[in-house]
N, CA, C and O atoms as CSV, one atom per row, in Angstrom:
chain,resi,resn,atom,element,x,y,z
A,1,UNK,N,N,85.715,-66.007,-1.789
A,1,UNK,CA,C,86.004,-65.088,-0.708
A,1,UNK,C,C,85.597,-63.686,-1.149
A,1,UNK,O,O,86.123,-63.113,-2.104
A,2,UNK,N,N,84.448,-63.074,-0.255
A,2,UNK,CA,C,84.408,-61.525,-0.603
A,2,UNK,C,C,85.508,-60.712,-0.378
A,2,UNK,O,O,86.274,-60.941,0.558
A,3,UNK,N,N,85.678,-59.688,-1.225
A,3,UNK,CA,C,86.407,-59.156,-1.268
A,3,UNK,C,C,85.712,-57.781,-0.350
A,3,UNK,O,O,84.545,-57.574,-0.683
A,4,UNK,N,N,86.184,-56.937,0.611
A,4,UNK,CA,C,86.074,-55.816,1.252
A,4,UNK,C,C,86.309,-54.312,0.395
A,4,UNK,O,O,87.499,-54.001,0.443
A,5,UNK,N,N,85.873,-53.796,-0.001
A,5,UNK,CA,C,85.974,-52.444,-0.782
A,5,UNK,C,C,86.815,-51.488,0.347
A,5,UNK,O,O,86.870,-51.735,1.552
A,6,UNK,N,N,87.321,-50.581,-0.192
A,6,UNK,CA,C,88.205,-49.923,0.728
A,6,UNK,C,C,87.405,-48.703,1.401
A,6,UNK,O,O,87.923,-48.022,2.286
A,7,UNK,N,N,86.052,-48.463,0.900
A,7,UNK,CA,C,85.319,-47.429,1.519
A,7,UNK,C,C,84.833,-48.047,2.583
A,7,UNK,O,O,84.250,-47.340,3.405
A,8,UNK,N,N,84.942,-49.431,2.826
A,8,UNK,CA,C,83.597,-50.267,3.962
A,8,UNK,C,C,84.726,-50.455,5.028
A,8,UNK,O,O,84.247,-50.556,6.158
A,9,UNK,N,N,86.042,-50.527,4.989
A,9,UNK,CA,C,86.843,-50.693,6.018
A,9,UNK,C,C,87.429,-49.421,7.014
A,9,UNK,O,O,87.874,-48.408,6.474
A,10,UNK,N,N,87.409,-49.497,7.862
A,10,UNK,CA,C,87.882,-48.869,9.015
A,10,UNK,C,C,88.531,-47.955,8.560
A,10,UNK,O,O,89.327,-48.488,7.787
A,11,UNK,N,N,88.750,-46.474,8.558
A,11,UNK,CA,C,89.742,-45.789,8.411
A,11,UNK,C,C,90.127,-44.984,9.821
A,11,UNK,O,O,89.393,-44.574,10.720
A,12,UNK,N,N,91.783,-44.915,9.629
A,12,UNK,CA,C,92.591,-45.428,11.157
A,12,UNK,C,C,92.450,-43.705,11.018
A,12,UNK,O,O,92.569,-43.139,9.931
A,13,UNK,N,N,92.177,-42.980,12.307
A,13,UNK,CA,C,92.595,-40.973,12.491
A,13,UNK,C,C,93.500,-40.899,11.980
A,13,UNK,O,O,94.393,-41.736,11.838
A,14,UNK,N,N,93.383,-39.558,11.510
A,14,UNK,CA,C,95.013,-39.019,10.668
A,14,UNK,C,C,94.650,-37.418,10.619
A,14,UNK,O,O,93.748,-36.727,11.093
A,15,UNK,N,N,95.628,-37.214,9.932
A,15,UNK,CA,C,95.660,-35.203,10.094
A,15,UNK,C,C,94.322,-34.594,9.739
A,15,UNK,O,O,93.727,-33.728,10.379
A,16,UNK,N,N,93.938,-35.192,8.601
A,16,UNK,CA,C,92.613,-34.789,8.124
A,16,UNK,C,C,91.153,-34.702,9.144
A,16,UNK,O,O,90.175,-33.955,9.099
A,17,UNK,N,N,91.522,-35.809,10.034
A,17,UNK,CA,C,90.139,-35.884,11.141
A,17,UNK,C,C,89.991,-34.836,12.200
A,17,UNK,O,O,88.938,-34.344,12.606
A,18,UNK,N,N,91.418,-34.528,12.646
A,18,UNK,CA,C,91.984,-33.635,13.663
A,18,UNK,C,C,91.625,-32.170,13.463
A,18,UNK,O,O,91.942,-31.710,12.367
A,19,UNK,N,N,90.990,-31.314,14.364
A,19,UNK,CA,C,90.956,-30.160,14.056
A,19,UNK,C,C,91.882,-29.715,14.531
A,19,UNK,O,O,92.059,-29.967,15.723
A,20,UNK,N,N,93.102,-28.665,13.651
A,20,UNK,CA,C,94.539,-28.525,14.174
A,20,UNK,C,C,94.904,-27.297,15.489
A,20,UNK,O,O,94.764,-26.095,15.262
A,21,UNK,N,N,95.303,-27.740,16.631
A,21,UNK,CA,C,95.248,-26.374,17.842
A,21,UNK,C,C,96.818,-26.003,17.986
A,21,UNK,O,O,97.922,-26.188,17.474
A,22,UNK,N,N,96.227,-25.432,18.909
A,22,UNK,CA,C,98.036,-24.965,19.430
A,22,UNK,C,C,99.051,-25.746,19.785
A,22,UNK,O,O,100.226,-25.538,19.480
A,23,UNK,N,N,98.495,-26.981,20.663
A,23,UNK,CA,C,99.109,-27.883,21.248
A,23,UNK,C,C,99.918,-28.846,19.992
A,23,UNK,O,O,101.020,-29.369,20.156
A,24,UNK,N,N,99.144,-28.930,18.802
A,24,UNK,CA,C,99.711,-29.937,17.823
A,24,UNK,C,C,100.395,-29.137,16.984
A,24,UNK,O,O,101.443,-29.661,16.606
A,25,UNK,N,N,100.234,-28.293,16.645
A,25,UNK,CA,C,100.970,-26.998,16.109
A,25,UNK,C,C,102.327,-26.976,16.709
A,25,UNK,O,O,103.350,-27.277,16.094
A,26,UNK,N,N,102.260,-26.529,18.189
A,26,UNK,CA,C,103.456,-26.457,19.050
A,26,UNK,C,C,104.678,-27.923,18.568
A,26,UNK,O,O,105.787,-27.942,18.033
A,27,UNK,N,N,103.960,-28.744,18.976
A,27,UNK,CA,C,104.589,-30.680,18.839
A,27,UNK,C,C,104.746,-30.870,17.489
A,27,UNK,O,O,105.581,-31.746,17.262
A,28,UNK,N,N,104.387,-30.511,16.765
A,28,UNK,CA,C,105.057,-30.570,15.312
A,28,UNK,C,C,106.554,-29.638,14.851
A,28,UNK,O,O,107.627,-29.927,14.322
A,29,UNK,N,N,105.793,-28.163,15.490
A,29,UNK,CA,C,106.797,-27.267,15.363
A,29,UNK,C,C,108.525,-27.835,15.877
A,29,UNK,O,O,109.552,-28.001,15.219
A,30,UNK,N,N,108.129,-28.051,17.711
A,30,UNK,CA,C,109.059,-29.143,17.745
A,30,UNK,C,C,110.268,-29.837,16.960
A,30,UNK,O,O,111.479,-29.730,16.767
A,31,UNK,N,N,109.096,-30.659,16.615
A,31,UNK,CA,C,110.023,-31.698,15.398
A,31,UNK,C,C,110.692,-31.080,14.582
A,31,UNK,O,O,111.866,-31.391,14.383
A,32,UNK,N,N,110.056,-30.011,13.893
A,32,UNK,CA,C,111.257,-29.514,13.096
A,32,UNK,C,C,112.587,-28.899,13.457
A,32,UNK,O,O,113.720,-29.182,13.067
A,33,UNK,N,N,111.963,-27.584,14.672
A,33,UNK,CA,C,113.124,-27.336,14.933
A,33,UNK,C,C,114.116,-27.808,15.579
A,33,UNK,O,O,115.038,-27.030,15.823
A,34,UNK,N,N,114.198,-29.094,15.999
A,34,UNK,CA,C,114.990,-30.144,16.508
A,34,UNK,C,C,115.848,-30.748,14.942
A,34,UNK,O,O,117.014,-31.143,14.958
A,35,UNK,N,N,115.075,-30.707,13.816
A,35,UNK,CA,C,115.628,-31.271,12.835
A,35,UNK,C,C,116.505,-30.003,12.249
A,35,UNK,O,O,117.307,-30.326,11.372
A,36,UNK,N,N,116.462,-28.345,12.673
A,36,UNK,CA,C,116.631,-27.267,12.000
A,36,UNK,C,C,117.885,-27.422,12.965
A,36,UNK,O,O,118.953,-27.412,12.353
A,37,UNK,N,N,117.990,-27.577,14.488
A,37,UNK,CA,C,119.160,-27.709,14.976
A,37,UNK,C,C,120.119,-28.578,14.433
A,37,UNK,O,O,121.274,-28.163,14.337
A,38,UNK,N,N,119.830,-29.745,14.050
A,38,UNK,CA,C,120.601,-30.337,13.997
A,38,UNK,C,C,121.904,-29.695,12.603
A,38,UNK,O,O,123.135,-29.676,12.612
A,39,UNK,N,N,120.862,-29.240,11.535
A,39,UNK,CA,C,121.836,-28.725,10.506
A,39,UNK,C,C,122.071,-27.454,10.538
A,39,UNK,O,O,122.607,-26.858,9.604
A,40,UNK,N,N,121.625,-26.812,11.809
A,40,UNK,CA,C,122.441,-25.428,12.195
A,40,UNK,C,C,123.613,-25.524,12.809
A,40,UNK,O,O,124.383,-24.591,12.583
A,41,UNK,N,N,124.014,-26.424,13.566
A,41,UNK,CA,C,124.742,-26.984,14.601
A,41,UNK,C,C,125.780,-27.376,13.411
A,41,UNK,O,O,126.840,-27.647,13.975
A,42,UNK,N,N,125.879,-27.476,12.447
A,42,UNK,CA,C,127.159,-27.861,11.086
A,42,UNK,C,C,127.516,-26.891,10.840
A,42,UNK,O,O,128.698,-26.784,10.511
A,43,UNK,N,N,126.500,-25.499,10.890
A,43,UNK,CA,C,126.972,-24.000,10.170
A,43,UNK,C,C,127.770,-23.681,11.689
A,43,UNK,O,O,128.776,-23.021,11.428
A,44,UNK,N,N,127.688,-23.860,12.774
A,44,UNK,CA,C,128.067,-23.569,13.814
A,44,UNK,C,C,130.122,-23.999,14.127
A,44,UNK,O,O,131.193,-23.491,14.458
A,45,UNK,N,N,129.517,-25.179,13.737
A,45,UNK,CA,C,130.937,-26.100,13.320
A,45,UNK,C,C,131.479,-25.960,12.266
A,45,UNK,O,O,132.582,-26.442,12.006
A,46,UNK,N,N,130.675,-25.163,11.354
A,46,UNK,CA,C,131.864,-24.857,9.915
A,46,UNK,C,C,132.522,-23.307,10.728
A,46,UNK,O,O,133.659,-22.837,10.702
A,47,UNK,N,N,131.694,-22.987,11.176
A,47,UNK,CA,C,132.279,-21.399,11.693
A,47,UNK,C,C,133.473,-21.586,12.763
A,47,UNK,O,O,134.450,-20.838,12.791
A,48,UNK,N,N,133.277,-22.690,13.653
A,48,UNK,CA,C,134.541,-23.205,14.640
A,48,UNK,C,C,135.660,-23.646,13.751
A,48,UNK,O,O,136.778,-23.754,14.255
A,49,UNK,N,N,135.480,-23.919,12.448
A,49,UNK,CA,C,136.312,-24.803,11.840
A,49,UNK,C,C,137.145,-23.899,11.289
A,49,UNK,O,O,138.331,-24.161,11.490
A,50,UNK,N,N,136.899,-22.786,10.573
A,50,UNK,CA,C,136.882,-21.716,10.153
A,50,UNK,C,C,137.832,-20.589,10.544
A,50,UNK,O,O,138.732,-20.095,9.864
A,51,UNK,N,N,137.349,-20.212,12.085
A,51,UNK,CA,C,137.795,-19.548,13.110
A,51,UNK,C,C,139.553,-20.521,13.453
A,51,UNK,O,O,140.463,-19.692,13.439
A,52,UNK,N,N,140.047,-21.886,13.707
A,52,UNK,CA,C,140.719,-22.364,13.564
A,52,UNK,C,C,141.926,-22.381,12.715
A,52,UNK,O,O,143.114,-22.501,13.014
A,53,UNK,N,N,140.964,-22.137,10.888
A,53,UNK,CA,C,141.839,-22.333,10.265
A,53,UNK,C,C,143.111,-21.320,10.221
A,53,UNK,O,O,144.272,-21.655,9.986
A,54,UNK,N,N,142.714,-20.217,10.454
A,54,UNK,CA,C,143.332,-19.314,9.766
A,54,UNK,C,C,142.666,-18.175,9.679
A,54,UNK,O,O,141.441,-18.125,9.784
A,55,UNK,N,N,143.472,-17.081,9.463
A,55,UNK,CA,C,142.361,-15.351,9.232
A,55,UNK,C,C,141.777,-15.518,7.438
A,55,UNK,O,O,140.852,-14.937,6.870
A,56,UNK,N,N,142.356,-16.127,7.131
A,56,UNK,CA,C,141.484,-15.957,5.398
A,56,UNK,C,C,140.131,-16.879,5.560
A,56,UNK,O,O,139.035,-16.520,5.131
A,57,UNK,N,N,140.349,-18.007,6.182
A,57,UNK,CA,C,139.121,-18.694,6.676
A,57,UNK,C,C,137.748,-18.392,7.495
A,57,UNK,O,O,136.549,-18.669,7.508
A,58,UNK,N,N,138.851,-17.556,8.239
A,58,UNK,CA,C,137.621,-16.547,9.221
A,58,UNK,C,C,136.845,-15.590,8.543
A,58,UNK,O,O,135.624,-15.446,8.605
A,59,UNK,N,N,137.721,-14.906,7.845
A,59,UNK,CA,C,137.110,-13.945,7.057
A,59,UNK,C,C,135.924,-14.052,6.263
A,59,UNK,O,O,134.894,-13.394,6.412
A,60,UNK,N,N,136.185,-15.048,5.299
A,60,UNK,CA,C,135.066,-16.057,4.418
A,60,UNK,C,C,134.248,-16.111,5.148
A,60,UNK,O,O,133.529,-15.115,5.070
A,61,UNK,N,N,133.850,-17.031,6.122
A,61,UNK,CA,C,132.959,-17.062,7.213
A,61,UNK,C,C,132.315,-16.056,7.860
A,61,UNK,O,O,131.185,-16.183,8.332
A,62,UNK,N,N,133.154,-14.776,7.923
A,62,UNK,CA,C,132.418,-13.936,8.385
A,62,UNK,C,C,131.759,-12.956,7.243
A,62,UNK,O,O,130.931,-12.100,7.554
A,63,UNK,N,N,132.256,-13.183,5.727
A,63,UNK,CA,C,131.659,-12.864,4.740
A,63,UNK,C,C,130.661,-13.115,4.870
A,63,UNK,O,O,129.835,-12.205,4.934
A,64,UNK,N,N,130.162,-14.787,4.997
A,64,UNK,CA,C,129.146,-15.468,4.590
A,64,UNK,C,C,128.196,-15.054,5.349
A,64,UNK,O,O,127.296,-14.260,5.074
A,65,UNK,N,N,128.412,-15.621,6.342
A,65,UNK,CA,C,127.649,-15.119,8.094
A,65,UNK,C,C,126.916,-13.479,8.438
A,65,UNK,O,O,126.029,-12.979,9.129
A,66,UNK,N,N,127.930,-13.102,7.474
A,66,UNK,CA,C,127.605,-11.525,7.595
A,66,UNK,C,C,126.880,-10.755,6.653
A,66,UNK,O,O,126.879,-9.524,6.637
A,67,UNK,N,N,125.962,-11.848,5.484
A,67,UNK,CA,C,125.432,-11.342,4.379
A,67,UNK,C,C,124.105,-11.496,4.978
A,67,UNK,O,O,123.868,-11.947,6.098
A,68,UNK,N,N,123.396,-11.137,4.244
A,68,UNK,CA,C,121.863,-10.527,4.509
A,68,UNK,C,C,121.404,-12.046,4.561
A,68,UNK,O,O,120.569,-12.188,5.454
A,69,UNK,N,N,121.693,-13.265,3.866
A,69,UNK,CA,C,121.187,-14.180,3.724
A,69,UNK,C,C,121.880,-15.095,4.695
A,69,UNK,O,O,121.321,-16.159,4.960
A,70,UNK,N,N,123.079,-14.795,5.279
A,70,UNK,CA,C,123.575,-15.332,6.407
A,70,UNK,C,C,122.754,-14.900,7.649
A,70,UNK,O,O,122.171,-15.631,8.450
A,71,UNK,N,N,122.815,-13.937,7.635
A,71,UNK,CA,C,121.871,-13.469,8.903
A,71,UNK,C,C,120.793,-13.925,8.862
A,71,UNK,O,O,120.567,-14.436,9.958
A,72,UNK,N,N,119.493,-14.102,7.822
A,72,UNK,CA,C,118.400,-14.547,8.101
A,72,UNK,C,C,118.730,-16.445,8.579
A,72,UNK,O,O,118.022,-16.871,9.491
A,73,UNK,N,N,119.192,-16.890,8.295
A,73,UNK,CA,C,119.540,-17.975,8.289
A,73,UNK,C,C,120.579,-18.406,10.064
A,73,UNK,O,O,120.766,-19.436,10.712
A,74,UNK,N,N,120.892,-17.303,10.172
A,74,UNK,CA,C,121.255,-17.502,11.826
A,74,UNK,C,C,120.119,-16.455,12.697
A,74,UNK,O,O,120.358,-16.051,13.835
A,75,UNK,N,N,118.907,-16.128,11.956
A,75,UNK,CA,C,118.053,-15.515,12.786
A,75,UNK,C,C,116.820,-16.749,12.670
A,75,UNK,O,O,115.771,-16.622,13.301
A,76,UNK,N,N,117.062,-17.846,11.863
A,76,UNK,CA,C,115.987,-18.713,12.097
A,76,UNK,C,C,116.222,-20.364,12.869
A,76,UNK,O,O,115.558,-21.317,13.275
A,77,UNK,N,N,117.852,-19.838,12.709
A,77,UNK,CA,C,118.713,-20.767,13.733
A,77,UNK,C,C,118.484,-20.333,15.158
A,77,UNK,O,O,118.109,-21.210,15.936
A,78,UNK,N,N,118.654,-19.095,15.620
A,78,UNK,CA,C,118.149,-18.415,17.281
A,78,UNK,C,C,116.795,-18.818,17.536
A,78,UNK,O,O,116.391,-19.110,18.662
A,79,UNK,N,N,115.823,-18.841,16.100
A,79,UNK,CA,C,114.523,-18.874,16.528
A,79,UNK,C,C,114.227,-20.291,17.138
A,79,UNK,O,O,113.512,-20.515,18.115
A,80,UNK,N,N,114.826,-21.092,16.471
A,80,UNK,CA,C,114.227,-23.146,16.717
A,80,UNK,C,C,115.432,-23.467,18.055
A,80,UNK,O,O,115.353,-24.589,18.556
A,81,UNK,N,N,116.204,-22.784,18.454
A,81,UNK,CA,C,117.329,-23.203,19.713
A,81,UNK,C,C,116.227,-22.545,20.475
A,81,UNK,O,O,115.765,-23.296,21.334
A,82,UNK,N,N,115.726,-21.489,20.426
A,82,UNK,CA,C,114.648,-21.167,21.603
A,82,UNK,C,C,112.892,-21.690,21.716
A,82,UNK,O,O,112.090,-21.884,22.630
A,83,UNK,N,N,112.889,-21.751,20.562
A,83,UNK,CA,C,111.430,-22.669,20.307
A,83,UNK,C,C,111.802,-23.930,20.625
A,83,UNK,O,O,110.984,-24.569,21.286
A,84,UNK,N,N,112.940,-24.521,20.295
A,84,UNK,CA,C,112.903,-25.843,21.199
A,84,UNK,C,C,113.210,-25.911,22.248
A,84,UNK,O,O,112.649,-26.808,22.878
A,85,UNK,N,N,114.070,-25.185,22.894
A,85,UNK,CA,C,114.619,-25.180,24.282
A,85,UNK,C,C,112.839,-24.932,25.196
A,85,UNK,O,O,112.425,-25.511,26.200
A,86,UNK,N,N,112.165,-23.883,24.356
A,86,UNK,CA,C,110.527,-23.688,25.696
A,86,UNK,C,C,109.947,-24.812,24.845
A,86,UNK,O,O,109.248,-25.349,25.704
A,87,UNK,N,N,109.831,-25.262,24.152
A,87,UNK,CA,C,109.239,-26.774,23.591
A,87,UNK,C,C,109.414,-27.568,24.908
A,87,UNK,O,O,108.510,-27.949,25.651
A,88,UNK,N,N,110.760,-27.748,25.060
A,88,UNK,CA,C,111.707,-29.345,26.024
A,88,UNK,C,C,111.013,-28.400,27.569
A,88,UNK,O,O,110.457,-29.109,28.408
A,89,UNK,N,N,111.066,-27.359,27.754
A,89,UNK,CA,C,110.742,-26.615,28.873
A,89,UNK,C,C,109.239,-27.071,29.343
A,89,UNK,O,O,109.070,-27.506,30.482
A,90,UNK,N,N,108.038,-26.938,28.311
A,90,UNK,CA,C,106.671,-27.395,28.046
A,90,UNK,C,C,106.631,-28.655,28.638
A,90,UNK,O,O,106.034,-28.974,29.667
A,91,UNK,N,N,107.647,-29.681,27.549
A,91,UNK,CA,C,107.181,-31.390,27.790
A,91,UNK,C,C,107.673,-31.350,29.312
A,91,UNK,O,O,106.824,-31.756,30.106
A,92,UNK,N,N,108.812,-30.960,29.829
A,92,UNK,CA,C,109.201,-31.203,31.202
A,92,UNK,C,C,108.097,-30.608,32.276
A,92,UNK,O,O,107.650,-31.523,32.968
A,93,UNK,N,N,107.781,-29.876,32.459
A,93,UNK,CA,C,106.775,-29.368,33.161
A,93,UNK,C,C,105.174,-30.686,32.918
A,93,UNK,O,O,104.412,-31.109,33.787
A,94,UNK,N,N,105.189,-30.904,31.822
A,94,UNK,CA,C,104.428,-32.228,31.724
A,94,UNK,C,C,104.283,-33.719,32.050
A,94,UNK,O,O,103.391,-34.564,32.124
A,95,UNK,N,N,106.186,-33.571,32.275
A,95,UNK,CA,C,106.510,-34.662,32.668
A,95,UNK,C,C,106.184,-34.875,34.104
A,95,UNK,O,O,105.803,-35.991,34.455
A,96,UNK,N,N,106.295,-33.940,34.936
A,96,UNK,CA,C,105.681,-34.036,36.455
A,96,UNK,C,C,104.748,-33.683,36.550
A,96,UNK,O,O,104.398,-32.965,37.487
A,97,UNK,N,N,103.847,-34.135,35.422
A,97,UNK,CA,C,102.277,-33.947,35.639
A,97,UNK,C,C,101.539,-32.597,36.019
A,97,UNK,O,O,100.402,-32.620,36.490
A,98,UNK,N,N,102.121,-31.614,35.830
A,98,UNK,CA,C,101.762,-30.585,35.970
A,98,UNK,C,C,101.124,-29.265,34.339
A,98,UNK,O,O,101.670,-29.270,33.235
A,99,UNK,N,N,100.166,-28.527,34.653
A,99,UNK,CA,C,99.465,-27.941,33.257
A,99,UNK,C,C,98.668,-28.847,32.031
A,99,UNK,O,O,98.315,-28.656,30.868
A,100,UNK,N,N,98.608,-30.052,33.131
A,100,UNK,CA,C,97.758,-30.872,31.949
A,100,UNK,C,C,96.392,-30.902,31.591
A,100,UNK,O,O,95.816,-31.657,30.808
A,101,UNK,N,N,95.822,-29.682,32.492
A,101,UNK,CA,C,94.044,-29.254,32.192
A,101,UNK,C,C,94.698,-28.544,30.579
A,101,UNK,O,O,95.841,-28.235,30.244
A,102,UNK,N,N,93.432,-28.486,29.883
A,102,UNK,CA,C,93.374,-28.037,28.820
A,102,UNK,C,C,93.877,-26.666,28.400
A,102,UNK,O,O,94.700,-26.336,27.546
A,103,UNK,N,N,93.133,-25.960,29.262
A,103,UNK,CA,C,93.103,-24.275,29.423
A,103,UNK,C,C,94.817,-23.968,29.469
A,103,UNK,O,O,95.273,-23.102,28.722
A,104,UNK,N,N,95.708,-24.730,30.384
A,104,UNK,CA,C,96.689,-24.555,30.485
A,104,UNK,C,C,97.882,-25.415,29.924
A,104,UNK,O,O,99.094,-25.219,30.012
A,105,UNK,N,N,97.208,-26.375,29.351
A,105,UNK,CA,C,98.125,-26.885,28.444
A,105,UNK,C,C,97.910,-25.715,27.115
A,105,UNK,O,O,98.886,-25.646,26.368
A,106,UNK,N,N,96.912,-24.950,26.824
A,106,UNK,CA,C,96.859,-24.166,25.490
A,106,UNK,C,C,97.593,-22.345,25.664
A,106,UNK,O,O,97.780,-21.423,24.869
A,107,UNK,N,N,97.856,-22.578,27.363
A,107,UNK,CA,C,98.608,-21.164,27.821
A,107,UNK,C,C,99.751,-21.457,27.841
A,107,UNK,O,O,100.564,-20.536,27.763
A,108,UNK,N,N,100.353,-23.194,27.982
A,108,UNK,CA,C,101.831,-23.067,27.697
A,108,UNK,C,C,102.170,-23.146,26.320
A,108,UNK,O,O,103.365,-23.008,26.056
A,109,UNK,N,N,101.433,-23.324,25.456
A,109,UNK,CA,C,101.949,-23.794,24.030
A,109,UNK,C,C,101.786,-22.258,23.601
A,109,UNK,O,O,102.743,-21.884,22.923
A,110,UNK,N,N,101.294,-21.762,23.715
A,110,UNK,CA,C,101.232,-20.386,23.153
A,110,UNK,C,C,102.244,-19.208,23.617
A,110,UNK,O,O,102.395,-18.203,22.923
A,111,UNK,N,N,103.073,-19.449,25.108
A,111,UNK,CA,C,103.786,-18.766,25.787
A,111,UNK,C,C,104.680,-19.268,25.368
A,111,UNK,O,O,105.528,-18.383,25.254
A,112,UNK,N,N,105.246,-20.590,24.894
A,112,UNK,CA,C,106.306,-21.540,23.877
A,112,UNK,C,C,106.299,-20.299,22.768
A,112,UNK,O,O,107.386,-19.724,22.703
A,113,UNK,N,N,105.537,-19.920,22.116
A,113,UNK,CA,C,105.422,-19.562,20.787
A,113,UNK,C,C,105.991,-18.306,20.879
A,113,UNK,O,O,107.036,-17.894,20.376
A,114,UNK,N,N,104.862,-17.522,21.861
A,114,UNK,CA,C,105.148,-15.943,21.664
A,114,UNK,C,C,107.036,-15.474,22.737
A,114,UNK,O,O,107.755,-14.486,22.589
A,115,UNK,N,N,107.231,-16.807,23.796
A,115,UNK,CA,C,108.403,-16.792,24.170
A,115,UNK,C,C,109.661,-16.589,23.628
A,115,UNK,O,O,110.651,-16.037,24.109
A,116,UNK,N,N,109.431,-17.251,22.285
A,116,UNK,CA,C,110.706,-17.850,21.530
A,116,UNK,C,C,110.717,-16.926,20.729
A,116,UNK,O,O,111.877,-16.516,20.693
A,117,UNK,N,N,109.813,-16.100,19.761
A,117,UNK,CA,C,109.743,-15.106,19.093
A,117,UNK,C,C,109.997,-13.747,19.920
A,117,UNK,O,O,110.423,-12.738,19.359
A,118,UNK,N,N,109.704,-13.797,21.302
A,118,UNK,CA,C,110.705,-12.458,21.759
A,118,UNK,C,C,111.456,-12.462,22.436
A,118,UNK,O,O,111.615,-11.505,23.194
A,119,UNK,N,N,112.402,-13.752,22.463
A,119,UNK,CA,C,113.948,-14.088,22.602
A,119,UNK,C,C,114.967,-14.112,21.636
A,119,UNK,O,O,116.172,-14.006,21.863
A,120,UNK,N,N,114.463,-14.245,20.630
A,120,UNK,CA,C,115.337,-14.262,19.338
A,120,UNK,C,C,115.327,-12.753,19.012
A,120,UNK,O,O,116.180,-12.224,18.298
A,121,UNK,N,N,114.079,-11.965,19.709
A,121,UNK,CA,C,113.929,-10.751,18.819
A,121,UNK,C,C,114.703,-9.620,19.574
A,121,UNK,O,O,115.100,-8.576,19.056
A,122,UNK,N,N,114.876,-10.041,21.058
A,122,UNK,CA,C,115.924,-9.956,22.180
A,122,UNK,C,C,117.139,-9.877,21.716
A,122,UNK,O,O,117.622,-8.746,21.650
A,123,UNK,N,N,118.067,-11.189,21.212
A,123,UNK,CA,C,119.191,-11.428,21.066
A,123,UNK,C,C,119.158,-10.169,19.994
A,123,UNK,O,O,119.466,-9.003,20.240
A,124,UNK,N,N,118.822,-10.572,19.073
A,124,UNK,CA,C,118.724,-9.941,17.417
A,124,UNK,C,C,118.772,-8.503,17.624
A,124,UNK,O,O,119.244,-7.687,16.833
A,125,UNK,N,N,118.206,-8.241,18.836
A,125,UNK,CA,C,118.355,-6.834,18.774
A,125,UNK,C,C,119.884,-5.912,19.391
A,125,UNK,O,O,120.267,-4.759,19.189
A,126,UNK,N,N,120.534,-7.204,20.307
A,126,UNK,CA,C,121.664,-7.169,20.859
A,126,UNK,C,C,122.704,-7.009,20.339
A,126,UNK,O,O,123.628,-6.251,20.633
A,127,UNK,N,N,122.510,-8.196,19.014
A,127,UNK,CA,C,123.578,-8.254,18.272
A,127,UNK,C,C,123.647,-7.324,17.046
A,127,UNK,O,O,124.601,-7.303,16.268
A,128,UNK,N,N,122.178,-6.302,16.916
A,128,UNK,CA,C,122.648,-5.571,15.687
A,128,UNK,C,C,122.984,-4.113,16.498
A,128,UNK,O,O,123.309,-3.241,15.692
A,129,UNK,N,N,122.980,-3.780,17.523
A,129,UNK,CA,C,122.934,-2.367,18.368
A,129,UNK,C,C,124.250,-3.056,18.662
A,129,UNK,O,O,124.914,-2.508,17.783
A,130,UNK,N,N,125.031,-3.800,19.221
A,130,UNK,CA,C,125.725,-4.163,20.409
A,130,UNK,C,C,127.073,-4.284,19.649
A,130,UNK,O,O,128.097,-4.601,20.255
């Protein structure tokens, strides 16, 4: 039985073939920040938990929350709740078949992008003036 060399067989598309755009950029981005919610959504619930316990509990929490490294860390939590929220906004508008020419599938992925970066930059600005 010949044996097939692995250069002579089929190789299946993968990231490498793809030239990378906005649209796959966007759908990846996605994924993460769906995975970034999920373990922001624990800092959210340690802070409810927190707020519950007691004022020494709160406090801690608002130590933490309130350090330079807390803040970046709930400023990249605002960023993926709004990058995913116009993400889910994108696919739905897709879902009724609508913006699926090219031109405008690459004007919503980019209005996803620059959306979410000046909603967070919105809030962020609320919450350090406000």
């Amino acid at each position: 039985m010949a044996r097939t060399s692995p250069a002579e067989r089929p190789l299946s598309p993968h990231l490498q073939i793809y030239k990378p755009t906005i649209t796959m950029m966007m759908s990846i981005l996605h994924r993460i920040t769906g995975a970034a919610l999920f373990f922001g959504t624990l800092l959210v619930v340690g802070f409810l938990l927190a707020l519950a316990s007691g004022k020494a509990s709160f406090a801690t929490a608002q130590a933490i929350y309130g350090s330079a490294l807390g803040k970046l860390v709930l400023f990249g939590y605002t960023y993926a709740l709004f990058q995913h929220m116009l993400g889910g906004i994108r696919h739905f508008i897709w879902d009724t078949a609508a913006g699926l020419e090219r031109e405008t599938r690459f004007k919503l992925a980019w209005a996803t992008l620059i959306g979410a970066l000046a909603l967070t930059v919105l809030v962020w600005i609320c919450v350090l003036v406000g």
